[in-house]
C-alpha positions as a Markdown table, in Angstrom:
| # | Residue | x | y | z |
|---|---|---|---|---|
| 1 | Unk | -34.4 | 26.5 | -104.5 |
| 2 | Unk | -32.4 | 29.4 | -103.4 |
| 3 | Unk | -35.0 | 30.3 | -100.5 |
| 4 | Unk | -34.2 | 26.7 | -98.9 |
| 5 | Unk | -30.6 | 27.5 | -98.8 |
| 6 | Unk | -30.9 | 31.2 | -97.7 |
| 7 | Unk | -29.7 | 31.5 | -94.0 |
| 8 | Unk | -30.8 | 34.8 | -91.5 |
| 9 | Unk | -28.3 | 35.2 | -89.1 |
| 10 | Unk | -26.8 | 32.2 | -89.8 |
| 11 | Unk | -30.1 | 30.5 | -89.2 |
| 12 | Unk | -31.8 | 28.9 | -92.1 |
| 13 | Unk | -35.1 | 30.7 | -93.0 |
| 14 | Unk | -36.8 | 27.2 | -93.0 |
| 15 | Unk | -35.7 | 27.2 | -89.4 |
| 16 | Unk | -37.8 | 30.2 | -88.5 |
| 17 | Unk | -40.8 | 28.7 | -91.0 |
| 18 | Unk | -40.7 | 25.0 | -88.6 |
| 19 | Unk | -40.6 | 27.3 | -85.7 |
| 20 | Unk | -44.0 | 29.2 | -86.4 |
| 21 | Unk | -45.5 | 26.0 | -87.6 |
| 22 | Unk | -44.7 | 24.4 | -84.2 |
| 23 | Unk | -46.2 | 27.3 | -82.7 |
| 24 | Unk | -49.3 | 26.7 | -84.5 |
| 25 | Unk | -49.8 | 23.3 | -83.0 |
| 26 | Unk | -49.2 | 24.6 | -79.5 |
| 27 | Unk | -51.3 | 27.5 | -79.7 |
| 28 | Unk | -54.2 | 25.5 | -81.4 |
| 29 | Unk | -53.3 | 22.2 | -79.6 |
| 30 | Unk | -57.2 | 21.9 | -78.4 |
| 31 | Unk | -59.0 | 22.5 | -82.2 |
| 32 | Unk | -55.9 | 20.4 | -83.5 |
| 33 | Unk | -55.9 | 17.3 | -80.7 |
| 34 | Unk | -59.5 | 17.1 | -81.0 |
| 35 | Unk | -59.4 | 14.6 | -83.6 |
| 36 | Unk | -57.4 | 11.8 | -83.4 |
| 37 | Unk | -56.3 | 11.3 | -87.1 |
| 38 | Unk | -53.9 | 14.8 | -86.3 |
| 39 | Unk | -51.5 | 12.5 | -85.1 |
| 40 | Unk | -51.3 | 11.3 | -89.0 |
| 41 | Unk | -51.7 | 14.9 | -90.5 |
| 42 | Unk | -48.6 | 15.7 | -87.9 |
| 43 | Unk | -46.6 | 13.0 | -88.9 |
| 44 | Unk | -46.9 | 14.0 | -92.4 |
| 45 | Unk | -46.6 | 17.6 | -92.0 |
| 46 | Unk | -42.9 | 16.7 | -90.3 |
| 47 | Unk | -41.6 | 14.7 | -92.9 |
| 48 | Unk | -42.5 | 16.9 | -95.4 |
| 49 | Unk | -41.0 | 19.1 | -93.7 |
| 50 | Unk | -38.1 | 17.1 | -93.7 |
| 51 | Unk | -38.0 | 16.7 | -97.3 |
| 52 | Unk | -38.1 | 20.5 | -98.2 |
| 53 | Unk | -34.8 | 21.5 | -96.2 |
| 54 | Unk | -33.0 | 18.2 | -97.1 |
| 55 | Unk | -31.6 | 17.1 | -100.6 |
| 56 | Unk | -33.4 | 13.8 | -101.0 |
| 57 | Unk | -30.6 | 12.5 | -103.1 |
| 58 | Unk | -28.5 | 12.5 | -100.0 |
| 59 | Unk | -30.5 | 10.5 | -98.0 |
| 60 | Unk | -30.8 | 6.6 | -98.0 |
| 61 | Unk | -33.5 | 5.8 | -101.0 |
| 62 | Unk | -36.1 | 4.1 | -99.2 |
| 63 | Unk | -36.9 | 7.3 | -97.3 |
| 64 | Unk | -38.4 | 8.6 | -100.6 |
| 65 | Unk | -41.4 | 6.6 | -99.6 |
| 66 | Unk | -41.8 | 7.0 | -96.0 |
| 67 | Unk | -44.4 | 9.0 | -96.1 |
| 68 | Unk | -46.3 | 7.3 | -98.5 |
| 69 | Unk | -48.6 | 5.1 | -95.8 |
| 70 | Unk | -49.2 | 8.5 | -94.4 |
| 71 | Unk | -50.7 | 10.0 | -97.0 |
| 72 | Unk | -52.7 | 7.3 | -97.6 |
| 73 | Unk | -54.2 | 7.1 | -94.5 |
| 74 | Unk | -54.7 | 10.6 | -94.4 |
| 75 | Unk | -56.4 | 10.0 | -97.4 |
| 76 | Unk | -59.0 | 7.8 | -96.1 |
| 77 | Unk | -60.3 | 10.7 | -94.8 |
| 78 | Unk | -60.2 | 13.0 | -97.5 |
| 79 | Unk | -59.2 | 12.0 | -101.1 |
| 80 | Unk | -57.3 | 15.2 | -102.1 |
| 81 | Unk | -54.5 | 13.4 | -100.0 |
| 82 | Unk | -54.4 | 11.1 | -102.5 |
| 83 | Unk | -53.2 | 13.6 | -105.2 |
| 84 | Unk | -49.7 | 14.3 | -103.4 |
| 85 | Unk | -48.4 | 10.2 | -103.8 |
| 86 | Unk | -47.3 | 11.5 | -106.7 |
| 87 | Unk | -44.2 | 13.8 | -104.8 |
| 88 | Unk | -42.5 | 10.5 | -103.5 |
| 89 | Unk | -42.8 | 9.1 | -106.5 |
| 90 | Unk | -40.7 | 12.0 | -108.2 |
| 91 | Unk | -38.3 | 12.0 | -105.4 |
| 92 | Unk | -38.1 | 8.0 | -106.0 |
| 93 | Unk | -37.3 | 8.4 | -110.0 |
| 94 | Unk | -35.1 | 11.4 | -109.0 |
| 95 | Unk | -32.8 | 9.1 | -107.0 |
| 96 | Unk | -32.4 | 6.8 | -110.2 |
| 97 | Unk | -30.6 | 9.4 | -111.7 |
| 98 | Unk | -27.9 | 8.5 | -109.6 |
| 99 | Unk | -28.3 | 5.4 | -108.1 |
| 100 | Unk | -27.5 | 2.3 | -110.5 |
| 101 | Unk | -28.9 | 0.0 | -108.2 |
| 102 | Unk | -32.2 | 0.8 | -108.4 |
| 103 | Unk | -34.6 | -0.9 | -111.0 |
| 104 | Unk | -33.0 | -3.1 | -113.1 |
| 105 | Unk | -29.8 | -2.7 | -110.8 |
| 106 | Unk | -32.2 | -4.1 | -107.9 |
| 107 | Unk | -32.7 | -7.4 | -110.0 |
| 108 | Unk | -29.2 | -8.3 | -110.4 |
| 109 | Unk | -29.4 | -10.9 | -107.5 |
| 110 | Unk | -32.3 | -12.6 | -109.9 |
| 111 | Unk | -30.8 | -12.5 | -113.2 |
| 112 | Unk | -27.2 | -12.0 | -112.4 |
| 113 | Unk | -24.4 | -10.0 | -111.4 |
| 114 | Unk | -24.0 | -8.5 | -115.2 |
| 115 | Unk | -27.0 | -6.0 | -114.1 |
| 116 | Unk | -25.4 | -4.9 | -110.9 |
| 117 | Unk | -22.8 | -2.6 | -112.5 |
| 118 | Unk | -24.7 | -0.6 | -115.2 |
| 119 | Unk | -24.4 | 3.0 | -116.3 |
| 120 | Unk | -26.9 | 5.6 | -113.7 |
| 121 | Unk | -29.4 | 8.0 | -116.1 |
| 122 | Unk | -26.9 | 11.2 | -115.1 |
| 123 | Unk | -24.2 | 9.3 | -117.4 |
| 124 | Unk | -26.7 | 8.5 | -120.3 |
| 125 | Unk | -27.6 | 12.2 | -120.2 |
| 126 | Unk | -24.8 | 14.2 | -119.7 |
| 127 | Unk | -23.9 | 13.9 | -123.5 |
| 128 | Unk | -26.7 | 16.0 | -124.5 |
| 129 | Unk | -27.5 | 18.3 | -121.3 |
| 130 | Unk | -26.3 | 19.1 | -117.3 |
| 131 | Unk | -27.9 | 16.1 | -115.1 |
| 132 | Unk | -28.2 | 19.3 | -113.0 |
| 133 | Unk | -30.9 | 21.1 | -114.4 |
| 134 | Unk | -32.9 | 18.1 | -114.5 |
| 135 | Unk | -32.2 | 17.9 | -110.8 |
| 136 | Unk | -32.9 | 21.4 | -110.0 |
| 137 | Unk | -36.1 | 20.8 | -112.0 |
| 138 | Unk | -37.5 | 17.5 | -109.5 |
| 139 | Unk | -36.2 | 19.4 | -106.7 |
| 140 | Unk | -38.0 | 22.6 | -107.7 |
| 141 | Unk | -41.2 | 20.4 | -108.6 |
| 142 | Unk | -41.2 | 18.5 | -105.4 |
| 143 | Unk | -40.6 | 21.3 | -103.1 |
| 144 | Unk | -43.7 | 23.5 | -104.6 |
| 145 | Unk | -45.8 | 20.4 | -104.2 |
| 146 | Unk | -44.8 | 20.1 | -100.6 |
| 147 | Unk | -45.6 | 23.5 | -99.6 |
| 148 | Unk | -48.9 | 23.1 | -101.0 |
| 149 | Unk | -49.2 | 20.1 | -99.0 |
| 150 | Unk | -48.1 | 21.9 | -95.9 |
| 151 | Unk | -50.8 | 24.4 | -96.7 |
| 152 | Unk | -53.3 | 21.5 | -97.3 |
| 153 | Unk | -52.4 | 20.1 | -94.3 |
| 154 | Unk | -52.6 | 23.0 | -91.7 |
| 155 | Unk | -55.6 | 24.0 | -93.0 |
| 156 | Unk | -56.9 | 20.8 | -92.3 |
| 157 | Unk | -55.6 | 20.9 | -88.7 |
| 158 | Unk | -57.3 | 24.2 | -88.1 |
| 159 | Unk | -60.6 | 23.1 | -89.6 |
| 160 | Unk | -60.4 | 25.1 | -93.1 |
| 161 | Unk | -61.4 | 23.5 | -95.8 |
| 162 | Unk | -59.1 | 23.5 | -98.8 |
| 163 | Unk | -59.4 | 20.4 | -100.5 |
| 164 | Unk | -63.0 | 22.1 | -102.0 |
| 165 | Unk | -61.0 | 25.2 | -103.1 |
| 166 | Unk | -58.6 | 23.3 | -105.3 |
| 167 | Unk | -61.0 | 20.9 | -106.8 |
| 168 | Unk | -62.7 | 24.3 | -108.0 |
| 169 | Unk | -59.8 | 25.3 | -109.3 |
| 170 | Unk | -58.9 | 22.2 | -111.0 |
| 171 | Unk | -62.1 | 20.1 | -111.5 |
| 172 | Unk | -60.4 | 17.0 | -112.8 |
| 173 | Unk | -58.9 | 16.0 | -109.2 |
| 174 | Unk | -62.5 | 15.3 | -108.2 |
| 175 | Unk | -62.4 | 12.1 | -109.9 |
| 176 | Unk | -59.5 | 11.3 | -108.4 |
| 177 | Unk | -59.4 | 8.3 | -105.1 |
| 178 | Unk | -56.6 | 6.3 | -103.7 |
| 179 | Unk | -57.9 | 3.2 | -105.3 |
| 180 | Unk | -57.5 | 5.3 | -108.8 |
| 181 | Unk | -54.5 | 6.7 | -107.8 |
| 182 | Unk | -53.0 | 3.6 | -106.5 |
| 183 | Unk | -53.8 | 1.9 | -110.0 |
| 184 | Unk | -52.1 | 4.5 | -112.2 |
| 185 | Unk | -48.7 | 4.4 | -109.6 |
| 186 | Unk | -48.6 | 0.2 | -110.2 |
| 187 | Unk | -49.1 | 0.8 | -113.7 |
| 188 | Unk | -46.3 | 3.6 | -113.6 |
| 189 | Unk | -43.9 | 1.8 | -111.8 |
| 190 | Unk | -44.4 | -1.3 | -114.3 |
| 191 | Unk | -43.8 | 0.3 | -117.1 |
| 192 | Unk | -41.4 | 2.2 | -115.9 |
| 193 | Unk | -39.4 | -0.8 | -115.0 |
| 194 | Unk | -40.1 | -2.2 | -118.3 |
| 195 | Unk | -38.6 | 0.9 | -120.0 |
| 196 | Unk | -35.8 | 1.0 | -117.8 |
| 197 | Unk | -34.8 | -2.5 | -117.9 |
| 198 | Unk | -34.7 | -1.8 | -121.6 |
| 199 | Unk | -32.6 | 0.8 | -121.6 |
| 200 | Unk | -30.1 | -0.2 | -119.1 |
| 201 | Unk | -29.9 | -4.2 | -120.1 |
| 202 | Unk | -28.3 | -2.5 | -123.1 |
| 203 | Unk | -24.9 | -1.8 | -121.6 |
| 204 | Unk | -23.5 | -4.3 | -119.3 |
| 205 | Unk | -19.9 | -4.4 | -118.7 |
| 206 | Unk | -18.6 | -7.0 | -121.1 |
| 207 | Unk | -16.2 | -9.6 | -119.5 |
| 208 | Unk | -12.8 | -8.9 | -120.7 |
| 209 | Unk | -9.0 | -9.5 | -119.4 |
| 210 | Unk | -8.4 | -7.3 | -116.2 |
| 211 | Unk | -6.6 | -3.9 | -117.1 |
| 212 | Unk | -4.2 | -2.3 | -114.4 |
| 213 | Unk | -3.8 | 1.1 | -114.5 |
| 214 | Unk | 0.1 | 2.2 | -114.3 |
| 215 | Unk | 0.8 | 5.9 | -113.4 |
| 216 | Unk | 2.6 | 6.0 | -117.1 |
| 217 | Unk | -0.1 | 8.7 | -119.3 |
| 218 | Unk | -0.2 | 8.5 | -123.2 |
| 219 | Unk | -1.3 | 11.7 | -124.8 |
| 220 | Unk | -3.6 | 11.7 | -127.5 |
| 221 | Unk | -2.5 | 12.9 | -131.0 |
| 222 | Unk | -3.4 | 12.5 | -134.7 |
| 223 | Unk | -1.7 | 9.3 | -134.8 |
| 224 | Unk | -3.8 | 6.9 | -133.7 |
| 225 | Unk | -4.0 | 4.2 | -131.0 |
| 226 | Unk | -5.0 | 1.0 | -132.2 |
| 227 | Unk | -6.8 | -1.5 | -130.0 |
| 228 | Unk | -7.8 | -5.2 | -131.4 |
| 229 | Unk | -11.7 | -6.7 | -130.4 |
| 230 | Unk | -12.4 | -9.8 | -130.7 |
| 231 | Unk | -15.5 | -11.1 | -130.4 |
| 232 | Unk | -16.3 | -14.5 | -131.5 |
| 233 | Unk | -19.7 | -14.8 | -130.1 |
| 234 | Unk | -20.5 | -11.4 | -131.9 |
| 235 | Unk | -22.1 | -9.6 | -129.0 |
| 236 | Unk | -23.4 | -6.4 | -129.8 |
| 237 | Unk | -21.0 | -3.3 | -128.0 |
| 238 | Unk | -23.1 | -0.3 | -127.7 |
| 239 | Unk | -20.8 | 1.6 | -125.4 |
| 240 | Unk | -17.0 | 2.0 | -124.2 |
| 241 | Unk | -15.6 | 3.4 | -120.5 |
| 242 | Unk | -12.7 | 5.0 | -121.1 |
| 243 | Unk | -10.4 | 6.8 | -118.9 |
| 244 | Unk | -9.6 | 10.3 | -120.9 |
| 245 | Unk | -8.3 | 13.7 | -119.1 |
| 246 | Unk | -8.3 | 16.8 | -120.5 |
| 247 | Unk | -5.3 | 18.7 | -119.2 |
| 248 | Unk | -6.2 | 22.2 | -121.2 |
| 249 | Unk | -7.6 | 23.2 | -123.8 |
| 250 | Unk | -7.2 | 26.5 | -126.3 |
| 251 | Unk | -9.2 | 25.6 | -129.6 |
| 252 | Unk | -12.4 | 23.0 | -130.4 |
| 253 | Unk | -11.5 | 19.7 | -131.2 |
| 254 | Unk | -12.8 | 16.2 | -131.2 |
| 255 | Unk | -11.6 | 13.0 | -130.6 |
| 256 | Unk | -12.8 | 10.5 | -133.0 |
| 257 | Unk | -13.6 | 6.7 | -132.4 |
| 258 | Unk | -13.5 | 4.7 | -135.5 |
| 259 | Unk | -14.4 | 1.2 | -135.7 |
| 260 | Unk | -13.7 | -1.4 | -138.4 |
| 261 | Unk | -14.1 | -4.6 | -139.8 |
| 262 | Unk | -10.9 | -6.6 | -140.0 |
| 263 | Unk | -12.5 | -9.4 | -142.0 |
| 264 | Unk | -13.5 | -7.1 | -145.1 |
| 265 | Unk | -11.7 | -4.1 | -144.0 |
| 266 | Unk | -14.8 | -2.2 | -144.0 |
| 267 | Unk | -15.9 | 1.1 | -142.0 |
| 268 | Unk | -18.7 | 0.1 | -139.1 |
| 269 | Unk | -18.5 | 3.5 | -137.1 |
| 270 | Unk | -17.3 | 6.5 | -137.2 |
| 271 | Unk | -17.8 | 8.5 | -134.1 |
| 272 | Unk | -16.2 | 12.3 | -132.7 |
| 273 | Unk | -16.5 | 13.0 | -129.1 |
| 274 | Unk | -15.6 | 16.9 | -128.6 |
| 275 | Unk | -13.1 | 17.8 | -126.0 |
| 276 | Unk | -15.1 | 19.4 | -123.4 |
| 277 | Unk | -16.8 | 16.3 | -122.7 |
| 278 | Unk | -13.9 | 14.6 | -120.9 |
| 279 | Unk | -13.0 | 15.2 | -117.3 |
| 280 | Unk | -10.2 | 17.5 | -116.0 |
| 281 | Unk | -9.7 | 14.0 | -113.5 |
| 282 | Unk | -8.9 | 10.4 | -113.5 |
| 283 | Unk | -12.6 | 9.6 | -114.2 |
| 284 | Unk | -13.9 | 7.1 | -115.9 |
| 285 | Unk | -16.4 | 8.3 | -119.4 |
| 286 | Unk | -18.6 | 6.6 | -121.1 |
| 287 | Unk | -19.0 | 7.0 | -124.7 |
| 288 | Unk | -22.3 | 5.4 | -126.3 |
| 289 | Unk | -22.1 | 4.8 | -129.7 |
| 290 | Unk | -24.8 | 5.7 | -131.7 |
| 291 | Unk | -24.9 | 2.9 | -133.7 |
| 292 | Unk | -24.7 | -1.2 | -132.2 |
| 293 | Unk | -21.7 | -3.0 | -133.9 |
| 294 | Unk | -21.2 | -6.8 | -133.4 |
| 295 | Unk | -18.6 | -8.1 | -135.8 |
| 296 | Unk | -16.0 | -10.8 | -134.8 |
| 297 | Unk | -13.1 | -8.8 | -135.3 |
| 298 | Unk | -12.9 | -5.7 | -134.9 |
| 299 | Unk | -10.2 | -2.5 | -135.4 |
| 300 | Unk | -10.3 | 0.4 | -133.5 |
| 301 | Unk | -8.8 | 3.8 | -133.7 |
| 302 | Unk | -9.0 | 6.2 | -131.3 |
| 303 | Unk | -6.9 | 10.0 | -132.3 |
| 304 | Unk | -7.5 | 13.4 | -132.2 |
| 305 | Unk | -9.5 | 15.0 | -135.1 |
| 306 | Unk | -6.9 | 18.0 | -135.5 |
| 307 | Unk | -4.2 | 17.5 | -132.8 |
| 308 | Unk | -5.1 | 20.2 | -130.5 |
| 309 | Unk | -5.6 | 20.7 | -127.3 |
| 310 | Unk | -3.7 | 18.4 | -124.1 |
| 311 | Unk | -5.5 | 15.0 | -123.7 |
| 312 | Unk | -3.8 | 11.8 | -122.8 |
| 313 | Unk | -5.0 | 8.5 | -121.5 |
| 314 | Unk | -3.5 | 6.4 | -119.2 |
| 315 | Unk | -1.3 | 3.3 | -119.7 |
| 316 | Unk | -2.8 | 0.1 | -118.4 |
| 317 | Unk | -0.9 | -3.7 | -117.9 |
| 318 | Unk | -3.4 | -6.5 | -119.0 |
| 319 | Unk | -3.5 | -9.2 | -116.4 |
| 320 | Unk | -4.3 | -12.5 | -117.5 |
| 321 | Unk | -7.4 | -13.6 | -115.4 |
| 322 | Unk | -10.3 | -13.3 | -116.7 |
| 323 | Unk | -12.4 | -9.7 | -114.9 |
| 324 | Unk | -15.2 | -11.0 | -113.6 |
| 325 | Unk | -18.1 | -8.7 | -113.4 |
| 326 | Unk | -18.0 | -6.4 | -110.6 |
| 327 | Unk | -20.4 | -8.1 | -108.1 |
| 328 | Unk | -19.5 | -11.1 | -109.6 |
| 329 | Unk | -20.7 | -13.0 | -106.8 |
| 330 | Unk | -23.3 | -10.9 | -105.4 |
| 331 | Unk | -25.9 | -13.6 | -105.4 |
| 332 | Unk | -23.5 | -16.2 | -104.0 |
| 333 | Unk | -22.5 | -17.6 | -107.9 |
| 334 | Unk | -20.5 | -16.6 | -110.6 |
| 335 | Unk | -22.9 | -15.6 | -113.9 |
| 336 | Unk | -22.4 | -17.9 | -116.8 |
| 337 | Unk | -21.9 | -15.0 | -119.1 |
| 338 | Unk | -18.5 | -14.4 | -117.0 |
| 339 | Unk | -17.1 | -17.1 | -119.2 |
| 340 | Unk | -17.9 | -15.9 | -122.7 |
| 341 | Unk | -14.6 | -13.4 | -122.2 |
| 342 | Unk | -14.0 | -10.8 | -125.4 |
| 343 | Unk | -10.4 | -10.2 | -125.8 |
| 344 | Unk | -8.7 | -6.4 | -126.2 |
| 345 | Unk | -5.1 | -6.3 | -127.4 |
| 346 | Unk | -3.1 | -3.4 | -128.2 |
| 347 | Unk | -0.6 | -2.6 | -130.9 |
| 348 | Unk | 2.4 | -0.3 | -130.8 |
| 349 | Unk | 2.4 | -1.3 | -126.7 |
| 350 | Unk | 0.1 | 2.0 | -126.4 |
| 351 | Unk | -2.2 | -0.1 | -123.9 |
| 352 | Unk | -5.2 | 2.7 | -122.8 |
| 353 | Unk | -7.8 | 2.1 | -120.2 |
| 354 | Unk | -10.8 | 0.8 | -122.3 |
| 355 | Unk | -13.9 | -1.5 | -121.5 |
| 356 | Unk | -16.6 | -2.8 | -123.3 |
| 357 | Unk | -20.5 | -2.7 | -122.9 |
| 358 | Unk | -23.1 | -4.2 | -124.9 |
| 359 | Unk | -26.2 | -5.8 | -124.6 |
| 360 | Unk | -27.3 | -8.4 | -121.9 |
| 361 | Unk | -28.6 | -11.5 | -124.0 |
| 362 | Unk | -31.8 | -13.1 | -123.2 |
| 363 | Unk | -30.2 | -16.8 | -123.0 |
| 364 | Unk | -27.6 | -15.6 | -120.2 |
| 365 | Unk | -30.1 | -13.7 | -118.5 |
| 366 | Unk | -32.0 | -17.1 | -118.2 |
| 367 | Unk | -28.4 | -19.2 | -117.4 |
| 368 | Unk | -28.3 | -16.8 | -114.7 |
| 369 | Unk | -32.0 | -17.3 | -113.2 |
| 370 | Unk | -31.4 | -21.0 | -113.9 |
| 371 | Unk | -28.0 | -21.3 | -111.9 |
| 372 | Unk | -29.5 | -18.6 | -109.1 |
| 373 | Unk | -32.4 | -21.0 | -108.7 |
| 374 | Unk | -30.6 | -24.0 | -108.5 |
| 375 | Unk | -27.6 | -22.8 | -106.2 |
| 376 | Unk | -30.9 | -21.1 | -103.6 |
| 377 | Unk | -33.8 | -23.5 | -104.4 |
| 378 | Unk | -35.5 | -23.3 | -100.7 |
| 379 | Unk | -35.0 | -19.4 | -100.7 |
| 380 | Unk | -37.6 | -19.3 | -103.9 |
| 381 | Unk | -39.8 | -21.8 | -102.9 |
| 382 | Unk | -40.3 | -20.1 | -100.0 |
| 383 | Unk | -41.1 | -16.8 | -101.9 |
| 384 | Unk | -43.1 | -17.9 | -104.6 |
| 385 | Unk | -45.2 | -19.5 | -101.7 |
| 386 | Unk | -45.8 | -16.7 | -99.6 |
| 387 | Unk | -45.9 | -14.8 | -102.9 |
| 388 | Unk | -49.1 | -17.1 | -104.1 |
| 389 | Unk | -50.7 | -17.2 | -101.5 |
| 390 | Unk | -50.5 | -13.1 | -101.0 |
| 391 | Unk | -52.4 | -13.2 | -104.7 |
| 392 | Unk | -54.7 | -16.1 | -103.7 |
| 393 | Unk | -56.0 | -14.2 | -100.6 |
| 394 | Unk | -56.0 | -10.9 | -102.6 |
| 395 | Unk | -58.3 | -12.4 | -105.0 |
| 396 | Unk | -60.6 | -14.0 | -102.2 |
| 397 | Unk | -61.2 | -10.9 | -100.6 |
| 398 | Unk | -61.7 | -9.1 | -103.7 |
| 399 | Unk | -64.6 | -11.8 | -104.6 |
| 400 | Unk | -66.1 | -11.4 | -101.2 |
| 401 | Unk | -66.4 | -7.7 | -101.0 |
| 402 | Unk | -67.6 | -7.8 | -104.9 |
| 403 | Unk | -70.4 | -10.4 | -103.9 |
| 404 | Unk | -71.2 | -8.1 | -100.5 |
| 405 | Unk | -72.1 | -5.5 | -103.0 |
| 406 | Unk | -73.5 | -7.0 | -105.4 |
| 407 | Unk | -75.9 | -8.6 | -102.6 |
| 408 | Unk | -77.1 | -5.0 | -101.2 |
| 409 | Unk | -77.6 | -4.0 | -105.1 |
């Protein structure tokens, strides 16, 4: 990735690289213009072009797929085009990584406003690894597979035949078509959204009494800091967001998370978070517990391990309303789960920021796609219309064009 970045001059090299590609075109404009599906191969050539000296995680999502209908038309015409569907599609699950909204996040407006604020894949992983490497990793991927592209293209322009060479090379792309291709990306994408969903429906923020942060910081120590759960409909918590700061730091240590059982006093979760892992800021961490833990009543402590190092947390005021989800009302209701509110209290007035997030029940997710259908009823008849008879005229065609060949046979 350092060659995108590298600047001649104060140029950027890729400058001098669109440059000599434009003067390709205009040099070879009469071999090039002779055919008129160029003006596809153009367009695609550009916004890969576009891709390589941009960071696609910048840019708006949907522009991940813009050149998708490109590529497919180009590869009407020769199915080796086919092959690169697959580099949007990277750039699409590489902008899930940071986008919450995506996915599951997308179906909030269907099944309520509990999925619209859920942890992005960058906070699931940065407990075990840098979200950076696995971005340098798609962006590395993606940008070799666009210069071959680029190649693939321009050869094409100029009458050179390359898509031969590299099924030679690799034999198995021969098989390969956009029908095949477009098969294996629905199937992806399905169970990729299945996977997803299942992942991220497991840590929804948890409706609780609204916390106000105060600028009043409490510093960890040995000593613990003892916050109250209760949770009469025993949902399962599978994660906390806390707000914890490292202000510096001389020696390993840990800060440990234990939960118990106030109703037989018994030990549900021991957990130790090290140091390093908090932010030198006032951001918000999540720490996801490797075990689920659902009791009614629950204690926990929260202190350091060995009382080094400068940590502190900062002091909150509960306010009595109930916090809605965020987004509360993002498809024009408030979710039923809103109401089934788990209380936090705090003991020894040592309130610190913490929130809740467990797992999205099937029954509210159904409340929710209830109430949504109710509250918009013309909205969804209007879609599942238009949506049936998409399918109905899907399946027509696909009998006629099946009996056509089946007739010549």
């Amino acid at each position: 990735m350092a060659l995108f970045n590298f600047a001649l001059n104060g140029t950027s090299v890729f400058m001098f690289v669109y440059f000599i590609l434009l003067c390709i075109v205009f040099v070879y404009k009469k071999v090039i213009f002779a055919k008129m599906e160029s003006i596809v191969l153009i367009t695609t050539a550009i916004l890969a072009v576009v891709y390589l000296t941009r960071d696609i995680s910048f840019l708006f999502f949907q522009l991940n797929v813009w050149i998708m209908p490109f590529l497919a038309l180009a590869s009407l015409r020769k199915n080796i085009y086919s092959i690169f569907l697959v580099v949007p599609v990277i750039g699409y699950i590489k902008r899930t990584l940071v986008d919450g909204d995506t996915f599951t996040g997308a179906l909030a407006t269907l099944f309520g406003a509990s999925l619209a604020n859920i942890p992005t894949y960058e906070s699931l992983i940065r407990p075990f690894m840098d979200p950076l490497i696995i971005h340098y990793a798609f962006n590395s991927l993606m940008s070799v597979l666009y210069i071959v592209l680029l190649i693939v293209l321009f050869a094409d322009l100029l009458n050179f035949d390359t898509s031969q060479k590299i099924k030679n090379i690799l034999p198995s792309l021969k098989e390969i078509t956009l029908a095949k291709m477009t098969m294996g990306l629905v199937i992806f994408f399905v169970l990729f959204l299945l996977t997803d969903f299942t992942i991220k429906s497991r840590y929804i923020l948890l409706p609780t009494k609204e916390l106000q942060e105060i600028s009043l910081e409490i510093p960890l120590k040995q000593a613990p800091i003892e916050v109250i759960i209760d949770n009469p409909n025993e949902i399962g918590i599978n994660a906390l967001q806390v707000m914890i700061k490292r202000k510096s730091i001389t020696s390993d240590d840990k800060v440990v998370f234990d939960f118990y059982d106030m109703q037989n006093n018994s030990l549900l979760l021991k957990q130790s978070i090290n140091d390093y892992y908090f932010p030198q800021s006032d951001d918000k961490s999540y720490i996801f517990l490797n075990k689920s833990i659902s009791s009614k009543k629950i204690r926990m402590l929260v202190y350091k391990k060995d009382g080094k190092n400068d940590l502190v947390t900062r002091q909150v005021k509960i306010i009595q309303d109930v916090k809605l989800n965020e987004a509360g009302h993002l498809a024009g209701f408030t979710s039923p789960e809103d109401k089934e509110e788990i209380f936090v209290s705090f003991r020894m007035n040592e309130n610190m920021y913490v929130k809740l997030r467990g797992s999205y029940p099937i029954k509210n997710m159904l409340s929710s796609l209830k109430q949504n259908i109710d509250q918009n009823t013309s909205f969804f008849a209007i879609y599942l219309g238009a949506v049936s008879l998409s399918l109905l005229g899907i399946l027509v065609l696909s009998r006629n064009l099946y009996l056509k060949r089946t007739s010549k046979e």
